[in-house]
N, C-alpha and C positions, 0 to 999 in steps of 0.2 A: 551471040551478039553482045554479049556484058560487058560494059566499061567500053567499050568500042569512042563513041564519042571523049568520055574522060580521057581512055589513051590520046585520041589525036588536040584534046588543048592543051592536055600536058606534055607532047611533042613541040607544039606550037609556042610554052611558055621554056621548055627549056631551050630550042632554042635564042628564044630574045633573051636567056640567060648565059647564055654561053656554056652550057650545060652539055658536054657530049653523050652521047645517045648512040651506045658502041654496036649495036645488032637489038632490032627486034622479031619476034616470034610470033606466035598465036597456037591456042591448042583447044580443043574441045575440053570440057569436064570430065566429058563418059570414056576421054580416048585409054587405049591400051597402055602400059607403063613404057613399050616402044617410043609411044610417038613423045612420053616426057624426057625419055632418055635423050633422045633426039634434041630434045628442047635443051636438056643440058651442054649437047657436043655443039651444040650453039654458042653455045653463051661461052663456054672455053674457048674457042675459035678467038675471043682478045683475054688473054691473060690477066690481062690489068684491071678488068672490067668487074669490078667485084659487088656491084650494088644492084639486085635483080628489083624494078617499080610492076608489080604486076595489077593489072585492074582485071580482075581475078571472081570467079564466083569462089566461096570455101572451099570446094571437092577441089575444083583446081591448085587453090595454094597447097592443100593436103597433100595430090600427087607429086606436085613438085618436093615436096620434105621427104615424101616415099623417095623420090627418085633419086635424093640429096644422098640417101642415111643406105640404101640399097645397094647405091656405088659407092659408098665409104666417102662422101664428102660433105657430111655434116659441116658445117661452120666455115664452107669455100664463101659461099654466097649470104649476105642479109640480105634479106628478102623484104620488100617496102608493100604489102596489100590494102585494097580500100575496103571498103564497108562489107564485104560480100565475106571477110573474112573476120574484121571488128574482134570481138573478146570470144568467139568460139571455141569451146573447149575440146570437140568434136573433129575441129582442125587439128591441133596438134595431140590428140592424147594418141597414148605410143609411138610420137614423134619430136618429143619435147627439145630434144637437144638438137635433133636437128633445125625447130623454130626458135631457139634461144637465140635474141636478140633482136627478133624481125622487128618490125612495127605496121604498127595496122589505125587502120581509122575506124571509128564508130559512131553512128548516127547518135546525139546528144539524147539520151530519153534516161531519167532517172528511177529507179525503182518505182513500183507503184507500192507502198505499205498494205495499204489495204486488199489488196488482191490477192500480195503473197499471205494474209492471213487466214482469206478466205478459203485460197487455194488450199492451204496445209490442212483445214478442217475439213476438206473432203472426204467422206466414206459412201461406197454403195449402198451401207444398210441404211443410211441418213439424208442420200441423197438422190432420191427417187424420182424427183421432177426434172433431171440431166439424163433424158436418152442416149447419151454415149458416154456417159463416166464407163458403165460395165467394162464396157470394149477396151476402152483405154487403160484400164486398171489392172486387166488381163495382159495387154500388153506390155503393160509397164511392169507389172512384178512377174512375168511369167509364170501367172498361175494362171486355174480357172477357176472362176464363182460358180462352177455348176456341180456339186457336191453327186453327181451321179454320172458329169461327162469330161474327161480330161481336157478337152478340144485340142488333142495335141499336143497338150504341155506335160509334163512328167510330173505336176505337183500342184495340190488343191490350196486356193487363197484363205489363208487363218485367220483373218481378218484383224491383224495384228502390224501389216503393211502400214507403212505413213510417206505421206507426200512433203515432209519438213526436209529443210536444207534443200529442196531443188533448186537451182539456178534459174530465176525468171527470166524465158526469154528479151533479152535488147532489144526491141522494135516493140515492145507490148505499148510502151506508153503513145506509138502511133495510134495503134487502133481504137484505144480512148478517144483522142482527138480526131481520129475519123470521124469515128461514130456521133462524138459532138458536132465537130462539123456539120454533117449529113442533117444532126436533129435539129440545129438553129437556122439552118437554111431553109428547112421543109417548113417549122413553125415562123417564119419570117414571111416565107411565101403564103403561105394557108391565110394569118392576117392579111397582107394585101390583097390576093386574089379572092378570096372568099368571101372578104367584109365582115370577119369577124364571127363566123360559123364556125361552132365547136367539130362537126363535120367535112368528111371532105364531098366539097362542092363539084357543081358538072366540070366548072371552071380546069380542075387540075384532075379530070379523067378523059384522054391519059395525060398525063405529067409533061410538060412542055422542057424537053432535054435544055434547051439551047436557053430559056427563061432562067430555068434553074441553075445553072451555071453560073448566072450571072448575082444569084441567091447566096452560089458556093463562095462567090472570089470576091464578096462582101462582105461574107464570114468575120467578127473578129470576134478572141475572148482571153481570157486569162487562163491558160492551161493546169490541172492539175498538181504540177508543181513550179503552178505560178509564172508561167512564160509565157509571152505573147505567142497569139497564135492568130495569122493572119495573111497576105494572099499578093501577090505584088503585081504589076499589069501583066506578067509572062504565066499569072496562076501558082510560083512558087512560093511556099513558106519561107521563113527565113532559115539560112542555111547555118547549122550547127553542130563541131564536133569533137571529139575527145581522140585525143590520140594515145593510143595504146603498145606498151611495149614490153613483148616477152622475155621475163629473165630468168635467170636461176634463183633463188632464194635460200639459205639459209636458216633453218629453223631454231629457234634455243637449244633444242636439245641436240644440234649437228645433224640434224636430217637433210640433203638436197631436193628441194622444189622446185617447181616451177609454175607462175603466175604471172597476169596479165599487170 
């Protein structure tokens, strides 16, 4: 059901544009590479029709590049994705040329510096009060930490692995502001209901959903990198975005790339 609503106000706004809108489709994520092919003999069905808008989770835009580059028609279609697909590197790797050119939207959140610093200092042997570093560490460099059991993996962790240069997920700087959110609405609520009890009072056990809500969409503050952050009568934030577009690049030394 992703982009379901987006698709239909951007039917709704192309047409009062005079915008034609030659054949639309729909496809699951999980489906078979059939059902994308399919999607394809669609879209050929107008010859002329060269501009694919898809409100799209990422697997989806992905299969479509598969399906693009598998029948040999890399660069028939630019493909237009929203946020589900944003600066994903996981989208297009090994399918670069086939997404050269698209464009995609991404929800506005700028690095967090401090995080990616933190992040990079991570180690198991230093970082003991994180019950799932191990797990993840394992997974991520396919080794194992357990110098007596392989768990499967063909090669033990040297402890010489480093978390620098990962690409910070896009949406991270959401879950800051979540999380702010959440904690100025509870201490907002706690001084009024409580009366000023370092304590949580009988008052907010259990926690009054429909009170608190109202705690939420009161919320305001200056976001981490300085943006308003705040709530409008529908309960949304203000809407903010960066639009993104795949090209080839040229390196100094004549190497081809490709980046967002």
């Amino acid at each position: 059901n992703y982009g379901v609503r987006g698709m239909e106000k951007f039917t709704d706004l192309a047409k009062d544009k005079g915008v034609c809108i030659a054949v639309s489709d729909n496809v699951a994520s999980t489906a078979e590479d059939a059902a994308f092919d399919r999607v394809l003999d669609t879209l050929l069905e107008v010859p002329n029709a060269t501009v694919v808008v898809c409100f799209c989770e990422g697997n989806t835009v992905k299969n479509i590049f598969s399906a693009t580059k598998r029948r040999n028609m890399e660069g028939r279609f630019l493909i237009i994705g929203s946020d589900g697909w944003g600066n994903r590197l996981d989208v297009v790797e090994d399918l670069e040329t086939a997404a050269a050119g698209g464009i995609s939207i991404k929800l506005f959140s700028p690095q967090l510096n401090d995080f990616t610093a933190y992040y990079e200092k991570l180690k198991p042997s230093t970082s003991s009060n994180n019950p799932w570093l191990n797990e993840f560490w394992e997974w991520k460099f396919k080794c194992s930490l357990d110098k007596t059991d392989l768990k499967g993996y063909f090669k033990f962790c040297l402890g010489n692995e480093s978390l620098a240069g990962a690409l910070q997920d896009s949406k991270l700087g959401f879950v800051v502001n979540a999380v702010t959110t959440m904690a100025r609405a509870l201490h907002n609520m706690h001084q009024d209901v409580c009366a000023g009890s370092k304590k949580l009072c009988p008052a907010m056990e259990p926690l009054d959903g429909s009170v608190f809500l109202q705690y939420l969409l009161n919320v305001s503050f200056q976001s981490y990198s300085n943006d308003s952050v705040h709530f409008d009568s529908n309960g949304d934030p203000p809407g903010r975005y960066d639009i993104m577009n795949y090209q080839p690049i040229r390196t100094p030394d004549g190497n081809l790339t490709y980046d967002y």
